[in-house]
C-alpha positions in Angstrom: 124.7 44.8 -17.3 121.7 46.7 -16.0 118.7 44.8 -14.8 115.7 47.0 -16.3 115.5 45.6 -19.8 113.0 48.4 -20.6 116.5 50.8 -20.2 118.8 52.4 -23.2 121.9 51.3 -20.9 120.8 47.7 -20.7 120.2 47.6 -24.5 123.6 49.2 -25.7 125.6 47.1 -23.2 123.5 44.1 -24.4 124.0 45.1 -28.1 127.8 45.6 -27.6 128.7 42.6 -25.3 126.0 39.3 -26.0 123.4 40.2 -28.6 125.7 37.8 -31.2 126.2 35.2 -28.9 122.7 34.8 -27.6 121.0 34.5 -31.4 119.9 37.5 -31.4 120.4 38.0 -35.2 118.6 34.6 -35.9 115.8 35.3 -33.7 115.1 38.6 -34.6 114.8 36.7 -38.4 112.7 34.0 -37.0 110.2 36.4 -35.9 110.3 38.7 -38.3 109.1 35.7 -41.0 106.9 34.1 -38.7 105.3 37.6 -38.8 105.2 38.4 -42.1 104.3 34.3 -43.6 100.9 35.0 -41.8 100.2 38.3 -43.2 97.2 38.3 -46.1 99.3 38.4 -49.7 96.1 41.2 -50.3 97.9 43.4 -47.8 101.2 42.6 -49.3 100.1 43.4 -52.6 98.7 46.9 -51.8 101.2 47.8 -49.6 103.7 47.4 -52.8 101.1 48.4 -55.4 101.1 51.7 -53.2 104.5 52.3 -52.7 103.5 52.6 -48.9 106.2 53.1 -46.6 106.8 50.7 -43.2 109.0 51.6 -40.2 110.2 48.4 -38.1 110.2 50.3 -34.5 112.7 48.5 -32.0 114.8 46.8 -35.4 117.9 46.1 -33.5 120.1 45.1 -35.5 118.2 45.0 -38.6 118.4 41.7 -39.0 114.7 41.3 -38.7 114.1 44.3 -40.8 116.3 42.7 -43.7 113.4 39.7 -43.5 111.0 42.5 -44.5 113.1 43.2 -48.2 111.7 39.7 -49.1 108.1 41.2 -49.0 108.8 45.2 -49.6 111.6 47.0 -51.1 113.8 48.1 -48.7 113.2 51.9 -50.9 109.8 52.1 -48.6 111.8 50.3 -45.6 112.9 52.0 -42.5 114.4 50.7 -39.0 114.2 52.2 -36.0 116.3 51.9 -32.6 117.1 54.1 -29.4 120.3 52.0 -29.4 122.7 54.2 -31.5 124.8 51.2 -31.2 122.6 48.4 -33.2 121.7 51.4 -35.5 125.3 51.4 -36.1 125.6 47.8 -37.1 122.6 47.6 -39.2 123.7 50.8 -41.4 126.8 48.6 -41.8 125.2 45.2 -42.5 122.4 46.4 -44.9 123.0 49.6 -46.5 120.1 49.4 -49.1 117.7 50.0 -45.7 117.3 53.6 -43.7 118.0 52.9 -40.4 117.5 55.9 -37.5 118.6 55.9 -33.7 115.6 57.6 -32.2 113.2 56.9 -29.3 109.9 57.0 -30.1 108.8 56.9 -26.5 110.3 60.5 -26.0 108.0 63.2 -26.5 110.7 65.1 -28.5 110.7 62.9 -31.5 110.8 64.1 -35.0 107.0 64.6 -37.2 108.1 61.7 -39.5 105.3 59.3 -39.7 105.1 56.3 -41.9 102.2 54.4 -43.7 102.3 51.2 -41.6 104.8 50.8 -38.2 105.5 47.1 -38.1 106.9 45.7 -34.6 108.1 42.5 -33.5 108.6 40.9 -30.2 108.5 44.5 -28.3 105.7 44.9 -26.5 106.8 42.3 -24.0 109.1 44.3 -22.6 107.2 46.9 -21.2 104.8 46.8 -17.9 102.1 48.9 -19.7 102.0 48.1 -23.2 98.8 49.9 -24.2 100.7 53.4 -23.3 103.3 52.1 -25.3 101.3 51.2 -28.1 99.6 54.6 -27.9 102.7 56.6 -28.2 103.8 54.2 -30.9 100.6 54.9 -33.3 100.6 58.5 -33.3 104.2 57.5 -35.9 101.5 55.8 -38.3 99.3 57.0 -41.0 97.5 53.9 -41.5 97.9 51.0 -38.8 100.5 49.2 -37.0 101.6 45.8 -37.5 102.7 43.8 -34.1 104.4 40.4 -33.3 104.1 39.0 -29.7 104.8 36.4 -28.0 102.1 34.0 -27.3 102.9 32.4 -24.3 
C-alpha cells in the first residue's frame, strides 16, 4: 500500500484490501451521527421542508452517508468518492442513494452543485485544508457542513 494517504492509489488499495477489517464501515457511521445528533433540528427541518439537496464529499463506502437517510431522504441524498471502487460498493449496499466517483479536487469536475456539501472526518487528511475547503465550496449553493477531528 502507498504511503500518501492524500493519493487515489492509497484509497482504492485501502478500500479493496482492509477498509472492512479496520471498522471502517462502523466509523464512518459513528461520525456521521456524532455529526448529525449535534446539528440544530431548525436546520433539519428546513433542509426537509425545502427539499434541499446534500452531497456527502469523500462518502466511502456510504456507510456514513446511509446515517444521513435517518435525517433526509436519501431522494435529496448524494455520495461522493474519487475511489471508483467504494463507489462501487455503496451503489451496491444502498441503492435508494446516488452515489458518483468523481474528484472534486480536479479542476475538470462536472457544474453540479448541491444545496448543502456535508463532509466528515476529511479534512484531516490534507496538509492545506483551507485550499481544500475552497475548492470544495464552489460545489455548494448554500454552505458546507464539516466533521473533524478534535484532537
Amino acid at each position: 500500500m502507498k504511503n500518501n494517504i492524500n493519493s487515489k492509489d492509497y484509497w482504492e488499495t485501502r478500500f479493496l484490501e482492509n477498509w472492512d477489517e479496520n471498522s471502517g464501515p462502523e466509523q464512518s457511521r459513528f461520525f456521521a451521527r456524532t455529526a448529525l445528533t449535534n446539528l440544530p433540528s431548525w436546520f433539519v427541518k428546513a433542509v426537509n421542508a425545502e427539499g434541499l439537496s446534500i452531497a456527502d464529499w469523500g462518502c466511502a463506502q456510504g456507510d456514513g452517508t446511509n446515517v444521513l437517510v435517518d435525517y433526509f431522504p436519501p431522494s435529496n441524498l448524494s455520495g461522493i468518492d474519487f475511489s471508483e471502487e467504494s463507489i462501487r460498493v455503496a451503489n451496491e449496499r444502498y441503492p435508494a442513494i446516488s452515489f458518483l466517483a468523481q474528484d472534486w479536487l480536479q479542476d475538470d469536475v462536472d457544474e453540479n452543485k448541491y444545496d448543502f456539501v456535508f463532509s466528515s472526518n476529511t479534512l484531516e487528511h490534507f496538509h492545506d485544508p483551507f485550499s481544500v475547503v475552497r475548492k470544495i465550496s464552489l460545489k455548494a449553493k448554500l454552505g458546507l457542513i464539516f466533521a473533524l477531528p478534535y484532537r
